[in-house]
Each structure stands twice: as structure tokens, then as C-alpha cells.
C-alpha positions as CSV (number, residue, x, y, z in Angstrom):
1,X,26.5,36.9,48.8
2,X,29.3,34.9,47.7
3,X,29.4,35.8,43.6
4,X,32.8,33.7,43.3
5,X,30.9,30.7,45.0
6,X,27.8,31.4,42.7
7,X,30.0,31.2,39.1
8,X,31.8,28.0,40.4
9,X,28.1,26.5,41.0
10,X,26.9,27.4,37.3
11,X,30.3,26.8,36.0
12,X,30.2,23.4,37.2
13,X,26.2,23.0,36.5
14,X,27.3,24.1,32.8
15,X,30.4,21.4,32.4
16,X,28.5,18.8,33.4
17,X,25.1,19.4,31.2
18,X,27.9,19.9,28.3
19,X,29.1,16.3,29.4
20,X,25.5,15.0,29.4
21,X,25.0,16.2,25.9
22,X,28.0,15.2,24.7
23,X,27.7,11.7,26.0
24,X,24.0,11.5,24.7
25,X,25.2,12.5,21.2
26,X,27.7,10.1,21.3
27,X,25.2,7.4,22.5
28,X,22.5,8.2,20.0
29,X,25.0,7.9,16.9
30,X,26.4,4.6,17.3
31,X,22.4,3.9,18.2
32,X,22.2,5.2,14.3
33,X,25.6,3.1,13.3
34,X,24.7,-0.1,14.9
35,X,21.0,0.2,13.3
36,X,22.8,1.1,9.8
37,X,25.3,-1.7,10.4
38,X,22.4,-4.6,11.1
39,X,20.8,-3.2,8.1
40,X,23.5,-4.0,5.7
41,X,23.9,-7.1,7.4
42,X,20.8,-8.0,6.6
43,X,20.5,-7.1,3.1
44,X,24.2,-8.9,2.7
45,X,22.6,-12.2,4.5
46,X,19.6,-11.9,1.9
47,X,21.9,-11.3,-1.4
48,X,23.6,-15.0,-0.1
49,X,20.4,-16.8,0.0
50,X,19.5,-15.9,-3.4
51,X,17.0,-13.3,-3.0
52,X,17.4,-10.8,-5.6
53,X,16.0,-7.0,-5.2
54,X,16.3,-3.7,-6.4
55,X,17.5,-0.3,-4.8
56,X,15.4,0.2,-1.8
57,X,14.5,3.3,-0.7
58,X,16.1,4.0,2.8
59,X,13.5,7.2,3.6
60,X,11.1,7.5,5.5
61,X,7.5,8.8,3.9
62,X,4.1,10.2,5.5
63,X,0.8,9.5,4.9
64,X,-2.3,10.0,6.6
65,X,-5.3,8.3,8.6
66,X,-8.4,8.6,6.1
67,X,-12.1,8.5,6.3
68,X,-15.0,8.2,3.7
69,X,-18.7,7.0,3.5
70,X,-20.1,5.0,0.7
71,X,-22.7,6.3,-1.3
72,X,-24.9,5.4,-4.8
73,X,-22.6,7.5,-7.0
74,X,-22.0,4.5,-9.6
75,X,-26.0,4.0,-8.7
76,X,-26.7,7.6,-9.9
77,X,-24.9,7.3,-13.3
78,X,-26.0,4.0,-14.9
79,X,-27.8,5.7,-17.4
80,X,-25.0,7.0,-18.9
81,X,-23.7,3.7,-20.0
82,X,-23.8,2.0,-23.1
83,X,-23.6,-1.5,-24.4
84,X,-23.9,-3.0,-21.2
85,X,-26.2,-5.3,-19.3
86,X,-25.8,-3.5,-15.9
87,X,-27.1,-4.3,-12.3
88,X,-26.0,-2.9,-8.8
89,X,-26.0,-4.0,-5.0
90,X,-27.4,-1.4,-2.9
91,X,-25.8,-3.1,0.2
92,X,-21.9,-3.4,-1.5
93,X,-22.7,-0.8,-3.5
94,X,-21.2,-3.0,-6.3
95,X,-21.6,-2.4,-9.8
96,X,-21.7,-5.5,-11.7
97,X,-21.6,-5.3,-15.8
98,X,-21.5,-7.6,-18.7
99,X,-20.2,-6.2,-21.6
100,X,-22.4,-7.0,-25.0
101,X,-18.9,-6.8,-27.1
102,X,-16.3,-8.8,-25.0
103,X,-12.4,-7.1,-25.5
104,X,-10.3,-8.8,-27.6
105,X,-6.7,-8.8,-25.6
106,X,-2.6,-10.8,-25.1
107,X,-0.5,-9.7,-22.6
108,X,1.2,-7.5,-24.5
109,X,-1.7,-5.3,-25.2
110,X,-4.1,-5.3,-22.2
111,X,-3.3,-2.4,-20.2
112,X,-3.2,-0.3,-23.3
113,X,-6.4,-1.7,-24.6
114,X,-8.6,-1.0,-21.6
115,X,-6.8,2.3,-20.5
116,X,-8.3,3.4,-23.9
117,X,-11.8,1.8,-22.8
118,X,-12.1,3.4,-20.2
119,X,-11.5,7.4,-21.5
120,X,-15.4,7.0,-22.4
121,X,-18.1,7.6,-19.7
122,X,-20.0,5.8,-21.8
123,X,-18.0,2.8,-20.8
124,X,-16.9,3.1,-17.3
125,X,-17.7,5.4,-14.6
126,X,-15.2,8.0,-13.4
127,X,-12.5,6.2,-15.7
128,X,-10.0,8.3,-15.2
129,X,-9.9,8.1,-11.2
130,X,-8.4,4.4,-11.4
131,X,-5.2,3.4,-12.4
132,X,-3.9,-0.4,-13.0
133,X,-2.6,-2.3,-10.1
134,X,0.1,-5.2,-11.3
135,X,0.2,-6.6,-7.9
136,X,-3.2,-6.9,-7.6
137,X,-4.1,-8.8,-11.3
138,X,-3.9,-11.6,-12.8
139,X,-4.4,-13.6,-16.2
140,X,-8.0,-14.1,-15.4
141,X,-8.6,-10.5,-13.8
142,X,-7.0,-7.1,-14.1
143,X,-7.5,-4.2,-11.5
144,X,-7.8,-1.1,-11.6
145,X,-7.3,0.7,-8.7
146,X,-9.1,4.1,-7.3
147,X,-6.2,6.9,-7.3
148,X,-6.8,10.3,-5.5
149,X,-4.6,12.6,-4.5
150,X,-4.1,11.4,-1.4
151,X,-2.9,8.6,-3.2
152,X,-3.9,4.8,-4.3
153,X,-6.2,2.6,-2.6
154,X,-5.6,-1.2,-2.9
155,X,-9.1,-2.0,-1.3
156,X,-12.0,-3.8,-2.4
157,X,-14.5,-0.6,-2.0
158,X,-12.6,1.1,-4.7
159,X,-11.8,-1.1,-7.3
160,X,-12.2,-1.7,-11.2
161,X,-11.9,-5.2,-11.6
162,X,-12.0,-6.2,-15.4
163,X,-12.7,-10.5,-16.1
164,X,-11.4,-11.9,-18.6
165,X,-12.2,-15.5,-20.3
166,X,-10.5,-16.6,-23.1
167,X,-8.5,-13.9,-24.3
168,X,-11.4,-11.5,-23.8
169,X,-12.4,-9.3,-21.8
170,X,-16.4,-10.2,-20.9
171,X,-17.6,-8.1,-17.6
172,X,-16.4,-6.0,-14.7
173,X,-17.3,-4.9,-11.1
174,X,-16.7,-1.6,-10.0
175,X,-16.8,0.1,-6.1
176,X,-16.6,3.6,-5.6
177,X,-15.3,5.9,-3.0
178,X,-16.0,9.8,-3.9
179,X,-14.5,11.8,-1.1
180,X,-11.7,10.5,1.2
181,X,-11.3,12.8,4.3
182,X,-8.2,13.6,5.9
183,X,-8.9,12.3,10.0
184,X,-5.5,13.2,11.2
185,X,-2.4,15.1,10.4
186,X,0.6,12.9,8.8
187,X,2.6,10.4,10.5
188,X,5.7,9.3,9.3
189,X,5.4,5.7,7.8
190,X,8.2,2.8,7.1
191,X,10.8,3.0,4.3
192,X,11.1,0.4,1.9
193,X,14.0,-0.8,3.4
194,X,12.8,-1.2,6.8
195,X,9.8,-3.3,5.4
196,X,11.7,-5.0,3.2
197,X,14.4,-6.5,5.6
198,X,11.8,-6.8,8.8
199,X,9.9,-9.4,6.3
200,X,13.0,-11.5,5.9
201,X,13.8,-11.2,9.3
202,X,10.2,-12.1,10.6
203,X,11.3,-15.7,7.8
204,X,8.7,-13.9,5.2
205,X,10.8,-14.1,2.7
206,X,12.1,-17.3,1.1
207,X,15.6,-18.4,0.2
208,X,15.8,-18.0,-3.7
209,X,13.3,-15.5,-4.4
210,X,13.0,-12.3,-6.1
211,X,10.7,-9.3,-4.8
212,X,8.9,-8.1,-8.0
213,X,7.1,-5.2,-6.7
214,X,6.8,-3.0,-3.9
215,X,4.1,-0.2,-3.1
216,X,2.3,1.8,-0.5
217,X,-1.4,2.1,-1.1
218,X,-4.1,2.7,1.4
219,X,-6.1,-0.2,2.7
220,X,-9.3,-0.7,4.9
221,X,-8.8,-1.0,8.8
222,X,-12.4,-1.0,10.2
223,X,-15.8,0.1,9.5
224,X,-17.8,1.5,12.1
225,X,-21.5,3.1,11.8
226,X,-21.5,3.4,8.0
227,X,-18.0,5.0,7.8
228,X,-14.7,3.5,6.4
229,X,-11.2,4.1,7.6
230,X,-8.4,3.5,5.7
231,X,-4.5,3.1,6.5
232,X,-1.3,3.0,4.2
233,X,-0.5,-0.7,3.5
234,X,3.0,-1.7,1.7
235,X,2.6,-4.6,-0.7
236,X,5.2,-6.3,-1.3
237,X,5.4,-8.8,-4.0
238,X,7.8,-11.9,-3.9
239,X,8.2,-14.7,-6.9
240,X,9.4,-18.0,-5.2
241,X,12.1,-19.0,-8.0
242,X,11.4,-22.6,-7.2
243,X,8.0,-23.2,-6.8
244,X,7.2,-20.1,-9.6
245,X,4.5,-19.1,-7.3
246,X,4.0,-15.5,-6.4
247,X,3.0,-14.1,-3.5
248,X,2.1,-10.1,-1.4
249,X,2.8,-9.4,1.7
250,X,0.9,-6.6,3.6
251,X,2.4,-4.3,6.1
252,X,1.3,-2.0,8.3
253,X,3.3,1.7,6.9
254,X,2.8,3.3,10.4
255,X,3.5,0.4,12.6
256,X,5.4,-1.8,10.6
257,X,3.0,-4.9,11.8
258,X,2.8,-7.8,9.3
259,X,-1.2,-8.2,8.2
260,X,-2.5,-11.7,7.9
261,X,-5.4,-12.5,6.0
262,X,-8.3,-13.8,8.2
263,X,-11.1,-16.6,6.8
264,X,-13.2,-14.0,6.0
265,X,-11.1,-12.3,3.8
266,X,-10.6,-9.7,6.2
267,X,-6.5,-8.2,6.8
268,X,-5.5,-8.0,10.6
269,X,-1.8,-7.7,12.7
270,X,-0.7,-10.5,14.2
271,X,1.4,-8.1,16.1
């Protein structure tokens, strides 16, 4: 056997997969450069049309697929409520109160004020598991959202939803999800920054705005024989400095898909 022959073969096998590698690198870091470069280009195109936003966060997160089942929890506890005229939808598996002394609040005081209210059992169920959601309220409603630790869910089967006429505080509706279940192991999810500049170059973002608020929270994706499944969501909140109206976009953490709103109320991709 010809050994010489045999080391020029693997000497020559060798160079060229050092070649390959090296040329591979090379390729996948001005992949990295020119992605990095478009990025700054984008957030230097947005700064000149006026939209103002804060340090976003270029890092990737994780999060998870979830699953849970409604029950009658909320059902199960009425009794333990006071001072309320109380009634509940076995098919939403809604609470619905009316409180017999409305809540005096201003904007200055309302999240401290019914933070405080809801300490008691007595006042609202499972208080403690909800935390408030600034995109999600208004001057006529706040909400509270159900917080795990898993994380938040902006979704409308775990929500604390506090009406207010008036200056006052008069009645709230309250959904309930006791156990979320982990369905699959983590998946990496968008950064802020990705989200952020795919919306203004998907023309979601207006010229001489300001994004408010940003936030991952998990969302409904489908029901399906009495189960729930749930996704992270980004919600991104823009103020439209000329028309003062404010608005939240929804996007799909995994994919990155923007979610439209149907008729229904429903959120799907339009991806």
C-alpha cells in the first residue's frame, strides 16, 4: 500500500474541509453584519420620520406553548364575597359583580386604590394572581391581568376587568385560568428589536409616532375539545402624535407574524 499516496489524499481532504469552514465562517458573519447593518438602518430611517422609542432589547427570549382547561373555580368561591351583587356564566365561566359601594378614584390614584381592593378575598378572587395591564385599560376600564409564573396572560379567559363610570369604580368581570400546562419545551421567541422594526417595515408604524409600551404576554391561539392553547404575543403600543390616537399591535413572539383582529373579535396571522 502506498502510505505516501494515502497522507497526500487526507492531507489534501483536510485543506480543503479547512477551506470549506473557513469560507462558511466568513459567509455566515457578514450574513450577521449585513442583518446588523439593515437593522440600524432601519431604526436610523424611523428616528427621521419622527418616531420616537426607547432602548430596545436586541436579545432573543424563550417561552413556551401552553395548555389549560377552564373550570368553576370563581363558581366555587362566591360565597366568600362580600358587598357584592354577584352572578356567573357557566358557559364563559364569567364572573360578573356589582359592587354595593362604587370606588371613588383620578388617574393619579387608581392603580394604588384597587391594588389595595383587591388584597381581600372578600373582595376579589385570587387577587393577588393578576397584575394591571396599561396597554390593555382605559379611562372607562382598567385590567388586570392573570400573572403566573410562566408569565402574563393578555387574554380574555384570564382577566380582571374593573368599570368605571364617573370617577368610580361600579362593577367588574373576572375569568379564571388555575393551572397552565407546559405542552412543549421552549422555543426561542423575537427580540424587541426585531418586532419593533419588522412593524415599521411591514408600514405598521406611522410617521410621527411614539411607541409607548412594549410587552410579551401569552395570548389564545385556538380551542379545541374543551382545552385552551395559548402562545406568547408582543404588544406593542404606538401613540399617533397627530391624530392623539393610540393603538397595539400583536405579534406572533415565535414566528414573528403580525395578528389581525377578525369580526369576531378573534386574533389570527395574516402571514
Amino acid at each position: 500500500m502506498d502510505f505516501r499516496r494515502i497522507e497526500i489524499i487526507f492531507l489534501v481532504v483536510f485543506l480543503s474541509l479547512d477551506v470549506f469552514l473557513l469560507v462558511s465562517f466568513h459567509n455566515s458573519q457578514q450574513v450577521i453584519s449585513n442583518s446588523t447593518t439593515g437593522v440600524t438602518s432601519t431604526l436610523t430611517d424611523m428616528r427621521k420620520r419622527n418616531i420616537t422609542f426607547g432602548k430596545l432589547d436586541k436579545k432573543a427570549g424563550q417561552a413556551y406553548y401552553l395548555g389549560a382547561q377552564q373550570s368553576n373555580d370563581l363558581a366555587d368561591n362566591t360565597s366568600k364575597l362580600r358587598n357584592q351583587e354577584i352572578e356567573y356564566n357557566q358557559t364563559s365561566y364569567k364572573l360578573m359583580s356589582t359592587l354595593e359601594e362604587p370606588i371613588s378614584i383620578n388617574s393619579d390614584n387608581r392603580k394604588s386604590k384597587l391594588d389595595s381592593f383587591m388584597k381581600k378575598e372578600s373582595n376579589i378572587l385570587f387577587g393577588s394572581e393578576y397584575t394591571y395591564s396599561p396597554q390593555l385599560s382605559s379611562s372607562t376600564q382598567l385590567v388586570y391581568a392573570e400573572t403566573g409564573p410562566l408569565g402574563v396572560m393578555y387574554d380574555k379567559t384570564g382577566q380582571l376587568i374593573f368599570s368605571v363610570v364617573n370617577g368610580k369604580v361600579v362593577s367588574y368581570t373576572q375569568t379564571y385560568m388555575k393551572t397552565l400546562d407546559i405542552l412543549q419545551e421552549k422555543q426561542a421567541t423575537k427580540s424587541e428589536q426585531d418586532v419593533v422594526t419588522n412593524l415599521y417595515s411591514s408600514s405598521e408604524i406611522p410617521n410621527n409616532s411614539k411607541i409607548t409600551y412594549t410587552n410579551m404576554a401569552y395570548t389564545k391561539l385556538l380551542e379545541a375539545k374543551g382545552s385552551t392553547i395559548y402562545i406568547p404575543v408582543w404588544f406593542i403600543s404606538i401613540h399617533n402624535k397627530d391624530s392623539k390616537v393610540d393603538t397595539v399591535k400583536k405579534v406572533n413572539a415565535f414566528t414573528g407574524n403580525i395578528l389581525k383582529t377578525s369580526s369576531n373579535g378573534e386574533d389570527y396571522s395574516n402571514e
